[in-house]
LOROVO-235495 format. One record per atom (N, C-alpha, C, O, CB): z, y, x; residue number from 1. Coordinates in pm, whole numbers. Each point is the difference from the previous one (the first is absolute). Glycine has a CB too. Example, Ala and Ser with C-alpha at 12.3 -4.5 7.8 and 13.67 -1.06 7.14 Angstrom:
# residues 2
+--------+--------+--------+-----+
:     pz :     py :     px :  nr :
+--------+--------+--------+-----+
:    780 :   -569 :   1319 :   1 :
:      0 :    119 :    -89 :   1 :
:      0 :    120 :     90 :   1 :
:     66 :     -2 :    104 :   1 :
:     59 :   -115 :   -293 :   1 :
:   -197 :    222 :    154 :   2 :
:      6 :    119 :     82 :   2 :
:     73 :    109 :    -77 :   2 :
:     17 :    111 :     51 :   2 :
:   -232 :   -174 :     67 :   2 :
+--------+--------+--------+-----+
END
This chain:
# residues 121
+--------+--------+--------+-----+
:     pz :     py :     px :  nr :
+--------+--------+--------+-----+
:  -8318 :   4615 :  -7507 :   1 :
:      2 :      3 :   -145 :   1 :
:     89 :   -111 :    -54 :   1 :
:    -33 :   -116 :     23 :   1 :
:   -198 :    215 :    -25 :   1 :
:    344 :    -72 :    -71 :   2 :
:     88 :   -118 :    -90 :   2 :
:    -41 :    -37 :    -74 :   2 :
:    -51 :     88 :    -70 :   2 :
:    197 :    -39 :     86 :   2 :
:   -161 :   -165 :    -59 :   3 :
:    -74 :    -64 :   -131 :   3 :
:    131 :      4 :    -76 :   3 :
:    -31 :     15 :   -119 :   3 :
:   -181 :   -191 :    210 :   3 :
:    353 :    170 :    -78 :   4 :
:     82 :     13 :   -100 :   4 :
:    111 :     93 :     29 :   4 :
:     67 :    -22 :    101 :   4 :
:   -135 :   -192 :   -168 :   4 :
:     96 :    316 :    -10 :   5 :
:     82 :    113 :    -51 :   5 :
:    108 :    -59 :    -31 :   5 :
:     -6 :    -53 :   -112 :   5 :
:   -152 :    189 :     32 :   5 :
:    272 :   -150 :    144 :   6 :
:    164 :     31 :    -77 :   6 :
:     65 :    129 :    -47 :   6 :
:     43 :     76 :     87 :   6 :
:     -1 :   -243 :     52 :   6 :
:    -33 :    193 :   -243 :   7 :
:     55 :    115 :    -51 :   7 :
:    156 :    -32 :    -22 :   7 :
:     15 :    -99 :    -72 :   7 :
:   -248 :    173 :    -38 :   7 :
:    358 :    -14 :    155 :   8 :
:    129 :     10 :    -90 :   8 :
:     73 :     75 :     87 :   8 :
:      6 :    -15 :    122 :   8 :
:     -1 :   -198 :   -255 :   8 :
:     53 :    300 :     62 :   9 :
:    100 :     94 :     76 :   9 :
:    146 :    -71 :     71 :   9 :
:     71 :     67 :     75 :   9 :
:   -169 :    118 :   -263 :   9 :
:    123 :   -296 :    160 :  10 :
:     63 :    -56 :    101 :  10 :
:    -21 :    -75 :    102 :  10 :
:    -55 :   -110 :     -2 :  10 :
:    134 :    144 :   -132 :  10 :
:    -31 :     27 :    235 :  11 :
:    -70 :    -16 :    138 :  11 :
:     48 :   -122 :     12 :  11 :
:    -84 :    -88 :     21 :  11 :
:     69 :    310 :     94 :  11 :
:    181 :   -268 :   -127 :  12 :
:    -28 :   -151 :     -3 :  12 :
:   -103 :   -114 :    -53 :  12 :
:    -33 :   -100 :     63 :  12 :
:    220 :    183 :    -55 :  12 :
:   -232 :    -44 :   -146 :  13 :
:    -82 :    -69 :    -75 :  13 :
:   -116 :     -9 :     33 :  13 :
:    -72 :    -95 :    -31 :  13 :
:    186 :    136 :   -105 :  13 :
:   -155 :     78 :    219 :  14 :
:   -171 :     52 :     -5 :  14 :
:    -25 :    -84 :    142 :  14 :
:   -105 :    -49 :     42 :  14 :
:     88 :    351 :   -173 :  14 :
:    186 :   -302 :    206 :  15 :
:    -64 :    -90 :    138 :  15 :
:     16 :   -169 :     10 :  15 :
:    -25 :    -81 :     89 :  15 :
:     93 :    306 :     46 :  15 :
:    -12 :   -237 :   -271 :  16 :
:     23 :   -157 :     14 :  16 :
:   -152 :    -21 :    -24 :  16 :
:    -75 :    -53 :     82 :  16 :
:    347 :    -14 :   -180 :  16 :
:   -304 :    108 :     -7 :  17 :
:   -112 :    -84 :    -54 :  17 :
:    -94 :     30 :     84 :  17 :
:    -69 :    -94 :     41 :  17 :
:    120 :     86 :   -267 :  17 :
:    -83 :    160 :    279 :  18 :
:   -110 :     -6 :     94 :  18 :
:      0 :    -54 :    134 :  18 :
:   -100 :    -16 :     69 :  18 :
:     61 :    181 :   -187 :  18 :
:    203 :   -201 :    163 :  19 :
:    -40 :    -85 :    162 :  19 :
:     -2 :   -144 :    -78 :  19 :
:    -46 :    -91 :     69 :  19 :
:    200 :    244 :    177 :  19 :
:   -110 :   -193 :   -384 :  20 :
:    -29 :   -185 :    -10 :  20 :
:   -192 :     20 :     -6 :  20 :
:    -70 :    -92 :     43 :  20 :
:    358 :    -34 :   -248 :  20 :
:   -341 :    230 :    157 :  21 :
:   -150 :    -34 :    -22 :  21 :
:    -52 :    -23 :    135 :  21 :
:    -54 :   -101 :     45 :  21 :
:     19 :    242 :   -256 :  21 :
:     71 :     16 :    290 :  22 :
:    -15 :    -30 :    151 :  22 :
:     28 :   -114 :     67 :  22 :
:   -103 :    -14 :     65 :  22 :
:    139 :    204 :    -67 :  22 :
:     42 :   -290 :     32 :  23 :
:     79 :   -128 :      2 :  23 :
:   -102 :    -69 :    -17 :  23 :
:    -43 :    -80 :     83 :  23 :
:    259 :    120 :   -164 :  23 :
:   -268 :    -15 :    -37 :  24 :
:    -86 :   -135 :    -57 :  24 :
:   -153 :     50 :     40 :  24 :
:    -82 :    -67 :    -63 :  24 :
:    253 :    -16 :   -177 :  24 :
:   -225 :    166 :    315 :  25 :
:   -151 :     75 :     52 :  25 :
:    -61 :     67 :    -72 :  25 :
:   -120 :     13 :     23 :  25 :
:     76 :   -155 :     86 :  25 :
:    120 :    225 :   -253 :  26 :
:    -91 :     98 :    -84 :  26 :
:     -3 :    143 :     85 :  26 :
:     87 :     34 :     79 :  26 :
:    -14 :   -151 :   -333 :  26 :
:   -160 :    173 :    231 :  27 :
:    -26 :    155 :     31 :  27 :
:     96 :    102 :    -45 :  27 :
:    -63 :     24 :   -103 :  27 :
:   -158 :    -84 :     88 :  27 :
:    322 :    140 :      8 :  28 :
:    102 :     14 :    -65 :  28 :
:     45 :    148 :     19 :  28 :
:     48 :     24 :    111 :  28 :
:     -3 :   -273 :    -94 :  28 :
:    -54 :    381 :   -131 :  29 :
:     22 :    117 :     37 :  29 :
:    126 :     13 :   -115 :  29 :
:     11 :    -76 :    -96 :  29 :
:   -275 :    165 :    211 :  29 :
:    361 :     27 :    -85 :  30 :
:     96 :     18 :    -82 :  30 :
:    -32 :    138 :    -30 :  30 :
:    -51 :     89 :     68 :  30 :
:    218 :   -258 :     11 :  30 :
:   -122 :    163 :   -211 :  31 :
:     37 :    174 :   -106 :  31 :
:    190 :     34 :    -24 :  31 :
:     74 :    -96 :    -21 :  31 :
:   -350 :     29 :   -186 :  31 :
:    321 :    179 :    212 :  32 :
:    108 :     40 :     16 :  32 :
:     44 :      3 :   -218 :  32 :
:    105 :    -21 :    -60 :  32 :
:   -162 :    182 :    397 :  32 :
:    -91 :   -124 :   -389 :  33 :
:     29 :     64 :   -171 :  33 :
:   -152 :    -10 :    -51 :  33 :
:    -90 :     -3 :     84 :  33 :
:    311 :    215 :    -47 :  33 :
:   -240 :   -215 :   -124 :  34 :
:   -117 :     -7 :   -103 :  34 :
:   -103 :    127 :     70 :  34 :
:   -118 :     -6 :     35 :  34 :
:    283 :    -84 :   -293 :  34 :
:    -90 :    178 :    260 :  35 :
:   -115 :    110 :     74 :  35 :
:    -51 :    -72 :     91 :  35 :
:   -114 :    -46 :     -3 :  35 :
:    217 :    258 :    -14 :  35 :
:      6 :   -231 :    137 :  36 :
:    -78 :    -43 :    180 :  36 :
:    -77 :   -100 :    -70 :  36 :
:   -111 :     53 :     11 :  36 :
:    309 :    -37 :    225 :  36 :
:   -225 :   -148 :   -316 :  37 :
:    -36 :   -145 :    -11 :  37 :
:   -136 :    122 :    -64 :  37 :
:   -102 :    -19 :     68 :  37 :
:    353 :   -255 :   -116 :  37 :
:   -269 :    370 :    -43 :  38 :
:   -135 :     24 :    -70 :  38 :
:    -18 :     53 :    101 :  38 :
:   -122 :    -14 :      0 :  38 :
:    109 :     33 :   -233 :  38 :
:     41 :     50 :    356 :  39 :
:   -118 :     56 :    119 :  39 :
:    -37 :    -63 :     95 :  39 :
:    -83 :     26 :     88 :  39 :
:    149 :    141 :   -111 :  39 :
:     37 :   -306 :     -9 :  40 :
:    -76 :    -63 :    136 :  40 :
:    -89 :   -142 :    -54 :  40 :
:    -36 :    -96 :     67 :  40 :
:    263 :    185 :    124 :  40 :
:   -245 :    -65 :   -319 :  41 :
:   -102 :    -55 :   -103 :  41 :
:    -94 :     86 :      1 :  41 :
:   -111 :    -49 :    -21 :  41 :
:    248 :    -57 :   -121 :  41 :
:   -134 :    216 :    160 :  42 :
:   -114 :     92 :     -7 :  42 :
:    -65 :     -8 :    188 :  42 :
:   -122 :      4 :     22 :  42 :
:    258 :    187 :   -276 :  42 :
:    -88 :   -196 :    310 :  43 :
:    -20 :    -14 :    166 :  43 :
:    -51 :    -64 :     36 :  43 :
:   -103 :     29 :     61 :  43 :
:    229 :     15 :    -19 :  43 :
:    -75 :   -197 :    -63 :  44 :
:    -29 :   -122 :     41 :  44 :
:    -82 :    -74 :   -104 :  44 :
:     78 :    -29 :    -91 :  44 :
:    122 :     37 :    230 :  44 :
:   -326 :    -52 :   -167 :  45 :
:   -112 :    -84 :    -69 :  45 :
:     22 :   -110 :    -25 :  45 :
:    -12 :    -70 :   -101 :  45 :
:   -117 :    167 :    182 :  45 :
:    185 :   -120 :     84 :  46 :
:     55 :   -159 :     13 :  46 :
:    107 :    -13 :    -72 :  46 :
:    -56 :    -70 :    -85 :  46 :
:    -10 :     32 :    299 :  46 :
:    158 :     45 :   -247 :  47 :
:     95 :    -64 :   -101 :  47 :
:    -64 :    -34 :   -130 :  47 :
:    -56 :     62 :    -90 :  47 :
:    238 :     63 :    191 :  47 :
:   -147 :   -259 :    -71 :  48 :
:    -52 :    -65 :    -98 :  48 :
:    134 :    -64 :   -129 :  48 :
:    -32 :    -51 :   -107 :  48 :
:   -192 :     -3 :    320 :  48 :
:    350 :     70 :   -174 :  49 :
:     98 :    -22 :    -75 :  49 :
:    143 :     80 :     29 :  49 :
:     47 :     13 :    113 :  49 :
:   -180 :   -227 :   -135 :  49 :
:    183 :    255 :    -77 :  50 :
:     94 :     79 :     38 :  50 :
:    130 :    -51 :    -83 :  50 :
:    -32 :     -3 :   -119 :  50 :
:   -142 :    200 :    179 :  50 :
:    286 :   -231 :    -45 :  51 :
:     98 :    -28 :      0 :  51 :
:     95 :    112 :    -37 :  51 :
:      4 :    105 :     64 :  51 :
:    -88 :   -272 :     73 :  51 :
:    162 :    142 :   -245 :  52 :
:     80 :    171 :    -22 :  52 :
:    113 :    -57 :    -81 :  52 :
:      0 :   -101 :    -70 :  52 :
:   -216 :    311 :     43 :  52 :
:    342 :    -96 :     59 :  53 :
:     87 :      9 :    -80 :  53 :
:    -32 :     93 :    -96 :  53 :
:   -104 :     63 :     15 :  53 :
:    241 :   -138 :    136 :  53 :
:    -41 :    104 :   -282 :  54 :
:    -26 :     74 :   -137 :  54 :
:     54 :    164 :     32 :  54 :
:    -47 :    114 :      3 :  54 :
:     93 :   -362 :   -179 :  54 :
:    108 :    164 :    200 :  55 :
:     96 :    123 :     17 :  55 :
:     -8 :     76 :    122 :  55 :
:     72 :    -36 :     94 :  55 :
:     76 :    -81 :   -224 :  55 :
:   -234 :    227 :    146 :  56 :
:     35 :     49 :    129 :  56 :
:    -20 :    184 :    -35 :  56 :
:    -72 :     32 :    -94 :  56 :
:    -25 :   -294 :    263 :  56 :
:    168 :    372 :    -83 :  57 :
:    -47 :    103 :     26 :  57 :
:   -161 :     87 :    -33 :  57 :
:   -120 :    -29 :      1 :  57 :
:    309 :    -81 :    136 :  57 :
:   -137 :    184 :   -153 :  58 :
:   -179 :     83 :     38 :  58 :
:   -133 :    -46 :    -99 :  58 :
:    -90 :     62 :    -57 :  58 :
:    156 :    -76 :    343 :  58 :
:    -27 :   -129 :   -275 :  59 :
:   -128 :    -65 :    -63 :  59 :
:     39 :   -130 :    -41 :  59 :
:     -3 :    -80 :     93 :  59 :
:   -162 :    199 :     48 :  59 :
:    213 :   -181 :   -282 :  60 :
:     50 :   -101 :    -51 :  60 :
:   -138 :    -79 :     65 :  60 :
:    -97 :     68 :     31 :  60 :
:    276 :     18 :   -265 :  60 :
:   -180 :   -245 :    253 :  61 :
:    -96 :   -131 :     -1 :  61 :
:   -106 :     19 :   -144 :  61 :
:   -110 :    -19 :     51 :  61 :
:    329 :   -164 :     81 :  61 :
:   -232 :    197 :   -214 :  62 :
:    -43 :    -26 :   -104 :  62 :
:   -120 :     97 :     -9 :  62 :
:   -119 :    -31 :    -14 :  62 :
:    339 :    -62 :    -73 :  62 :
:   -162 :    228 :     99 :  63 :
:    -97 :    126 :     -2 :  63 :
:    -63 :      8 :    154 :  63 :
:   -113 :     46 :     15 :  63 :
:    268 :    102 :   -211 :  63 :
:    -89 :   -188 :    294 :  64 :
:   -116 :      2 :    141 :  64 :
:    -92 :   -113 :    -95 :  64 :
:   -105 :     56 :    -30 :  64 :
:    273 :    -20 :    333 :  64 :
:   -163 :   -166 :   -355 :  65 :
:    -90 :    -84 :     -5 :  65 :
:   -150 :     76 :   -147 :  65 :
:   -123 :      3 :     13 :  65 :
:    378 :   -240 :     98 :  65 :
:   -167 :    283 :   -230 :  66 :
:   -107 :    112 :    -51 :  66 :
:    -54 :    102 :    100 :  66 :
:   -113 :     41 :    -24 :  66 :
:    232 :    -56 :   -188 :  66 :
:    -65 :     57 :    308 :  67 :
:    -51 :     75 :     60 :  67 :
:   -111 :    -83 :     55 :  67 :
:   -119 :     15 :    -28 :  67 :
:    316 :    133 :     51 :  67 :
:   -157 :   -217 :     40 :  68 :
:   -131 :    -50 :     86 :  68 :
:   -108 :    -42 :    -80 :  68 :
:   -113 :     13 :     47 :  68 :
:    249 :    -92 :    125 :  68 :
:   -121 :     32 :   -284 :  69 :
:    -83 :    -66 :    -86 :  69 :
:    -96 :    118 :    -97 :  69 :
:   -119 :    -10 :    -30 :  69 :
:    316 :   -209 :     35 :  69 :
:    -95 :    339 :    -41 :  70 :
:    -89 :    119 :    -54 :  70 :
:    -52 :     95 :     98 :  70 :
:   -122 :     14 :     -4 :  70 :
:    249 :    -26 :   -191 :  70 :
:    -43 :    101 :    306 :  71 :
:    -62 :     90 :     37 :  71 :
:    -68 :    -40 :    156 :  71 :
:    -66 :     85 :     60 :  71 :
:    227 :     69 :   -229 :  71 :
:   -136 :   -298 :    229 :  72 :
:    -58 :    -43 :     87 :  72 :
:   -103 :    -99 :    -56 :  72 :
:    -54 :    -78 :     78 :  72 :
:    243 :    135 :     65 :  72 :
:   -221 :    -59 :   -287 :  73 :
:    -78 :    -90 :    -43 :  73 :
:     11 :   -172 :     90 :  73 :
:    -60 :   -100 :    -39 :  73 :
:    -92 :    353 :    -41 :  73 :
:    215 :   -250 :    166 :  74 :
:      3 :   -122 :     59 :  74 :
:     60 :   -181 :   -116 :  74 :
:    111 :    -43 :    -31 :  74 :
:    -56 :    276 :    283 :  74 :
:   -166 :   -272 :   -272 :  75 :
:     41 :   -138 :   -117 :  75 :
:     41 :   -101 :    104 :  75 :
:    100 :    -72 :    -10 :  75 :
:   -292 :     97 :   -207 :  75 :
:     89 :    -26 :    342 :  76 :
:     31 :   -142 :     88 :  76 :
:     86 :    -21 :     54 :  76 :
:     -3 :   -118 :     35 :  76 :
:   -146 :    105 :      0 :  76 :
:    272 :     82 :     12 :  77 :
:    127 :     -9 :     44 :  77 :
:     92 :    -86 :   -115 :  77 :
:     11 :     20 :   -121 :  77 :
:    -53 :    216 :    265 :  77 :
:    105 :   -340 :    -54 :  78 :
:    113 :   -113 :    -67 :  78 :
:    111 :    154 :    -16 :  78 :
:      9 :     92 :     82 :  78 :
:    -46 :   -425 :     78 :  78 :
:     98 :    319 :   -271 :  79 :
:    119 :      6 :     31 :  79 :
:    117 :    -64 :    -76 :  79 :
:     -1 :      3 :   -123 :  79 :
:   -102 :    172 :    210 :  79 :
:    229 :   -247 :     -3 :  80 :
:    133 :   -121 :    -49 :  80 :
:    115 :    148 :    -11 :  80 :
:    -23 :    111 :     48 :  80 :
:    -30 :   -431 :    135 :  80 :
:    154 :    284 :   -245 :  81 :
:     54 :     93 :    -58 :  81 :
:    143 :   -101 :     70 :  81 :
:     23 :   -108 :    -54 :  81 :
:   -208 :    246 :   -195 :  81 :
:    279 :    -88 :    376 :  82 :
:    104 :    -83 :     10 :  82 :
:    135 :     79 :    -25 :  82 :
:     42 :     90 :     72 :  82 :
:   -183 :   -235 :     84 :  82 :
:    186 :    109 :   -242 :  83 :
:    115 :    124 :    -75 :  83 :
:    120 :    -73 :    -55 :  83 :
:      3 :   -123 :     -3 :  83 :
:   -194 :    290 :    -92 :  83 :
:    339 :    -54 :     33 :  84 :
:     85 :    -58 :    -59 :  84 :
:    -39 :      9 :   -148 :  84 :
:     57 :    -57 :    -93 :  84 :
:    105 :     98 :    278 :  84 :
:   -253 :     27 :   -191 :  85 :
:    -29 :     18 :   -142 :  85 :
:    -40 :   -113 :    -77 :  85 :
:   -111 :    -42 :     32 :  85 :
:     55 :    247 :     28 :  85 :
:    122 :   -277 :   -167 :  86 :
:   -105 :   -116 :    -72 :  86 :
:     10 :     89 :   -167 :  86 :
:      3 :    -73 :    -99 :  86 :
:     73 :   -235 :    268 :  86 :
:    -74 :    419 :   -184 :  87 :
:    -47 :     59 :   -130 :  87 :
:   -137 :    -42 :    -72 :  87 :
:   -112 :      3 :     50 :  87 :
:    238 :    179 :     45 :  87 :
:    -86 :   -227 :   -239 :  88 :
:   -141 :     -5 :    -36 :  88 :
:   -183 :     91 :      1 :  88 :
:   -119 :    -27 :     16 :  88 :
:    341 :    -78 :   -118 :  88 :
:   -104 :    257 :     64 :  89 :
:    -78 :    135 :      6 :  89 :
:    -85 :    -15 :    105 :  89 :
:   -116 :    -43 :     -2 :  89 :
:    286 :    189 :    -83 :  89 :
:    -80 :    -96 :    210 :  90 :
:    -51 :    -21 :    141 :  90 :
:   -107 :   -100 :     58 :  90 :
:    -93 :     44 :     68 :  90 :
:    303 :     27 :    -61 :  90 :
:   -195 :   -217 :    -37 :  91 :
:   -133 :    -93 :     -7 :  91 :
:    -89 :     29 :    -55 :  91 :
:   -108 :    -32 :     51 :  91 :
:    202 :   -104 :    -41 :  91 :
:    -94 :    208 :   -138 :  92 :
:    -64 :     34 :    -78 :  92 :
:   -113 :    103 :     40 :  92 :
:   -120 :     12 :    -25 :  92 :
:    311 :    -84 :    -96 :  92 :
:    -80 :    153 :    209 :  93 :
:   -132 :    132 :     19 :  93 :
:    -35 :    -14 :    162 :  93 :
:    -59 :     86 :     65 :  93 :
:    164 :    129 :   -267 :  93 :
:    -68 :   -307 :    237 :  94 :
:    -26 :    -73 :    181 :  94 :
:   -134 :   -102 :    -72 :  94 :
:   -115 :     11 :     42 :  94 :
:    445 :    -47 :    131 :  94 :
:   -296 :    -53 :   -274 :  95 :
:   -140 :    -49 :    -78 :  95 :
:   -119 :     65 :    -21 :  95 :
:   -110 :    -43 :     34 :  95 :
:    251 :    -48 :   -134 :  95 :
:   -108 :    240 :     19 :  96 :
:   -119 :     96 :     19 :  96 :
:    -56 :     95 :     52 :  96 :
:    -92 :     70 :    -42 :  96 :
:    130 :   -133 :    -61 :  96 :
:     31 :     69 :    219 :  97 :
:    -13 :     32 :    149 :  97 :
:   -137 :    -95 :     55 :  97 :
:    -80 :     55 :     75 :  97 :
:    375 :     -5 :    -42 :  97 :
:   -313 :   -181 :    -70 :  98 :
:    -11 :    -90 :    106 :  98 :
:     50 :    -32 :    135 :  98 :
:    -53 :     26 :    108 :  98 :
:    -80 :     11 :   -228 :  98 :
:    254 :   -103 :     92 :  99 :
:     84 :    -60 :     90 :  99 :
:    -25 :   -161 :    -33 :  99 :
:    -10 :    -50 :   -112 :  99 :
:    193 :    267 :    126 :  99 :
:   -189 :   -288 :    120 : 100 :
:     -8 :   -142 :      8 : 100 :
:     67 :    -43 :    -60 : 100 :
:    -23 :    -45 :   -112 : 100 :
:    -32 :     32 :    267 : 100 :
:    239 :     18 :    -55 : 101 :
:    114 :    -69 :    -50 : 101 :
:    112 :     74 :     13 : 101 :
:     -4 :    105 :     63 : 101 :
:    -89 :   -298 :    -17 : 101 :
:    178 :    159 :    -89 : 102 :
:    121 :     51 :    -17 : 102 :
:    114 :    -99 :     33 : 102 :
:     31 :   -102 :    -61 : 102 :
:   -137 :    248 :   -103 : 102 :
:    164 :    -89 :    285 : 103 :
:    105 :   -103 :     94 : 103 :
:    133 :     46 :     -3 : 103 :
:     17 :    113 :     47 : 103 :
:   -186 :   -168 :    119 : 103 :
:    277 :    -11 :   -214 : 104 :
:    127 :     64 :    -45 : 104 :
:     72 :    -15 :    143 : 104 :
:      8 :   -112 :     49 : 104 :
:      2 :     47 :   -333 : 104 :
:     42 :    174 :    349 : 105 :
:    131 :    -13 :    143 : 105 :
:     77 :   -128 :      8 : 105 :
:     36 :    -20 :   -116 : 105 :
:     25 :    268 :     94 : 105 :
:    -22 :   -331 :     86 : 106 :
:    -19 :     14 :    160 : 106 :
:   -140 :    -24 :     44 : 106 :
:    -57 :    -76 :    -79 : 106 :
:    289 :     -6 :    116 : 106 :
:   -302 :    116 :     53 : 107 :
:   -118 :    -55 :      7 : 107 :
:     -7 :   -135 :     68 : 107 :
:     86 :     10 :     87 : 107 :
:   -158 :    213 :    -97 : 107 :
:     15 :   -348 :     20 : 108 :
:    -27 :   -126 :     64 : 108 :
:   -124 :     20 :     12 : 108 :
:    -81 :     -5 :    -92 : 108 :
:    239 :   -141 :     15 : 108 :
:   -186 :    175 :    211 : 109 :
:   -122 :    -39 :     94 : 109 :
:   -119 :   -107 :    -74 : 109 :
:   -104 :      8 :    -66 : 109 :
:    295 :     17 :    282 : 109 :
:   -106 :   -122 :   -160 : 110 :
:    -36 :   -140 :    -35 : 110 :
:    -74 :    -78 :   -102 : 110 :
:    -69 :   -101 :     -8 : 110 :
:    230 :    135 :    101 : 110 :
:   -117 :     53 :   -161 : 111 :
:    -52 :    -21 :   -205 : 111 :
:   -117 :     65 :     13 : 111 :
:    -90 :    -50 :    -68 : 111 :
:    317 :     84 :   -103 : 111 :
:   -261 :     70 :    241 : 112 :
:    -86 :     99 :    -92 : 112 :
:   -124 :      1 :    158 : 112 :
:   -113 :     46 :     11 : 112 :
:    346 :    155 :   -235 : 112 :
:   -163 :   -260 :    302 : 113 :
:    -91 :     19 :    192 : 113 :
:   -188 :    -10 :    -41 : 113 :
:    -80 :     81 :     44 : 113 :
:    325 :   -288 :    155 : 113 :
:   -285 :     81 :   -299 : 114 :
:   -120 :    -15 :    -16 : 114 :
:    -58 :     57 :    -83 : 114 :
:   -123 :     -2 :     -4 : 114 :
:    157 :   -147 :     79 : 114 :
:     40 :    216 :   -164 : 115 :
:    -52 :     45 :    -95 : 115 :
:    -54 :    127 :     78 : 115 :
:   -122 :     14 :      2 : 115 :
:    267 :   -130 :   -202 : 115 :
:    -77 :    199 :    258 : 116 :
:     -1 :    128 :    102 : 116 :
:   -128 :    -42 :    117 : 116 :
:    -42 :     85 :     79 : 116 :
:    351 :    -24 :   -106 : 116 :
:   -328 :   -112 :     26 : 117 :
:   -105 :    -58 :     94 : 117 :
:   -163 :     17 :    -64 : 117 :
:   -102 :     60 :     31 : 117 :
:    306 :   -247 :     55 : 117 :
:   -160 :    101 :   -185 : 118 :
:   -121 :     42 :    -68 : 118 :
:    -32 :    147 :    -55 : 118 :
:    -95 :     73 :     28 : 118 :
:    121 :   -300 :    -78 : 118 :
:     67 :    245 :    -24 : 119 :
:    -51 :    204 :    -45 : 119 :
:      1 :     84 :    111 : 119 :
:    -46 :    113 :    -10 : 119 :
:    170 :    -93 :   -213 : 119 :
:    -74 :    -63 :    334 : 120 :
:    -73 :     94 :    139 : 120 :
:    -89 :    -35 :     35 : 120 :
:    -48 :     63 :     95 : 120 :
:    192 :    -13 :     -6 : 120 :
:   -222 :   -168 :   -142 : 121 :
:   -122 :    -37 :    113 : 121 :
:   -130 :     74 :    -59 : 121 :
:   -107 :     -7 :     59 : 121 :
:    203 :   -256 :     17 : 121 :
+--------+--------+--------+-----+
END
């Protein structure tokens, strides 16, 4: 069971960040698009934080996270929003979503390592 979900359709992106978590000893599963990240939110219990880009295929970041929150009723799942997007709108409705945070591209490990620690534990 992964305690934390990487969601982003770029495979470069989706594997930096999930081998630096791996790197550092988090539990660590990847999503290809907003669909794969809401079924394997629906699968897995254990994820306890999920990590996502906005812009993707199939299933934008924003609506997997309403999704999970309306038709998986799931509230206890973290979810950080790591994107190019810094639109006001977009924060806005990632805000009433309930989304943690909102992390603008490139990602740094480093900055954000403890914070990620804690919303998976």
């Amino acid at each position: 069971m992964a305690k934390i979900l990487v969601v982003d359709d770029s495979s470069t992106v989706r594997d930096e960040v999930a081998n630096f978590l791996k790197t550092n000893g988090l539990d660590v599963a990847t999503a290809v698009d907003g669909k794969d990240g809401l079924s394997k939110v629906k699968a897995d219990p254990g994820i306890k934080l999920v990590i996502s880009d906005v812009n993707m295929p199939n299933m934008d970041g924003l609506t997997m996270v309403e999704k999970i929150r309306g038709e998986l009723g799931n509230a206890s799942v973290h979810v950080i929003m790591l994107t190019t997007e810094s639109s006001p709108s977009m924060k806005e409705r990632g805000k009433a979503a309930g989304i943690k945070g909102w992390i603008v591209k490139p990602f740094k490990g480093d900055a954000v390592l403890e914070s990620f620690r804690k919303l998976a534990a």
